[in-house]
C-alpha positions as CSV (number, residue, x, y, z in Angstrom):
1,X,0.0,0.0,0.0
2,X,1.4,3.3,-0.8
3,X,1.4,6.3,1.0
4,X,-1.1,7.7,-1.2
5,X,-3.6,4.8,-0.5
6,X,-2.6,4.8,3.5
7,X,-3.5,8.8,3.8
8,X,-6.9,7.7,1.9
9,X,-7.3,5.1,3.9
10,X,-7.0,7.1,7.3
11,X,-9.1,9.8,6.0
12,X,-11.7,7.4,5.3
13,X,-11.4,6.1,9.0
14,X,-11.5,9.8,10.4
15,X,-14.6,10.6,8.3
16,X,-16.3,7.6,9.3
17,X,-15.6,8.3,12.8
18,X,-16.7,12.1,12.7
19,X,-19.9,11.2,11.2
20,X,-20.7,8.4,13.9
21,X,-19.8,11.7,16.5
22,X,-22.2,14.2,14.7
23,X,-25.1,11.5,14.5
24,X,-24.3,11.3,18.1
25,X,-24.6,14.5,18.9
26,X,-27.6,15.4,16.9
27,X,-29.4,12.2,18.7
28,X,-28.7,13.6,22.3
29,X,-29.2,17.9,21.6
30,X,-32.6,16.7,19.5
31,X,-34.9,19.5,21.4
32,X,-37.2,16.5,22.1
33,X,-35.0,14.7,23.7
34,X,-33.8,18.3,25.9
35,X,-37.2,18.9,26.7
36,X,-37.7,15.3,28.1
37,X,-34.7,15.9,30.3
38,X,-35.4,18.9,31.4
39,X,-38.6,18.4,32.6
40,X,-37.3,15.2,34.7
41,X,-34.4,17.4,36.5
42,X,-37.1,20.0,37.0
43,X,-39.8,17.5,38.0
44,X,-36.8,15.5,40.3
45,X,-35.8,18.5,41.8
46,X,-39.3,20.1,42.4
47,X,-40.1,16.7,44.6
48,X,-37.3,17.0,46.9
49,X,-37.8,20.6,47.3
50,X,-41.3,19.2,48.8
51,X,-40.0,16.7,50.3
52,X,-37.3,18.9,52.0
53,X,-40.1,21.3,52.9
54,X,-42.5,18.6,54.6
55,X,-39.6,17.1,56.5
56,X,-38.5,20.9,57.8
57,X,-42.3,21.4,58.6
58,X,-42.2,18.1,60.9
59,X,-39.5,19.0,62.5
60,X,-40.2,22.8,63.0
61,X,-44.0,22.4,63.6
62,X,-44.0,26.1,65.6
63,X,-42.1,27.9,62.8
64,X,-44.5,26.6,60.4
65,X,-47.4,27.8,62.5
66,X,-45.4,31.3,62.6
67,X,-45.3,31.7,59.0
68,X,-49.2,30.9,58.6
69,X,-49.8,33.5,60.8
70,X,-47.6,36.1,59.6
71,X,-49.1,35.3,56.1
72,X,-52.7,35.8,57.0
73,X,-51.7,39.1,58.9
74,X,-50.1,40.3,55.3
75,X,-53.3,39.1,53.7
76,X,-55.8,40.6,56.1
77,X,-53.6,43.6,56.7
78,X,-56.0,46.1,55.8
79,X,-58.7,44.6,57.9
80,X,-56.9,44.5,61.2
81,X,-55.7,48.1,60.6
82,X,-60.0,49.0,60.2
83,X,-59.7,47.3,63.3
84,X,-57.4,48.7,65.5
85,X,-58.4,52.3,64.0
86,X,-62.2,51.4,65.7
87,X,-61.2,50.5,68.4
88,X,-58.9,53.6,69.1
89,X,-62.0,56.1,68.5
90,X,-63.7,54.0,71.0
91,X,-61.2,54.3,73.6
């Protein structure tokens, strides 16, 4: 085999193996295939977040009951300020 006929023959080789790395890469950044696994990290890491939650909740059961009523004091603020106002004219 010539020289020639060696350099064809290990360009061949190369181009075979670029074009088995391209079909690779096109089979794993197909958006499809993106989407799929990005909406198992997300889902995966949305259920521990949960899970992390519940479990701080158990073990925390007063700063959990803290937080509720801080919330509904945000929510309500408005009401409880009609409130307080009343009962200062009465007083």
């Amino acid at each position: 085999m010539s020289e020639v006929e060696a350099a064809e023959a290990r360009a061949l080789a190369a181009r075979s193996r670029l074009n088995g790395t391209v079909e690779a890469l096109q089979s794993e950044l197909a958006p499809e295939k993106l989407a799929r696994v990005a909406l198992a990290e997300v889902s995966d890491g949305g259920a521990r977040a949960a899970q992390a939650s519940l479990d701080a909740a158990r073990r925390n059961p007063a700063a959990i009951a803290g937080a509720g009523a801080l919330a509904l004091a945000v929510l309500n603020r408005k009401r409880i300020a009609g409130l307080l106002r009343r009962l200062r004219g009465k007083a």
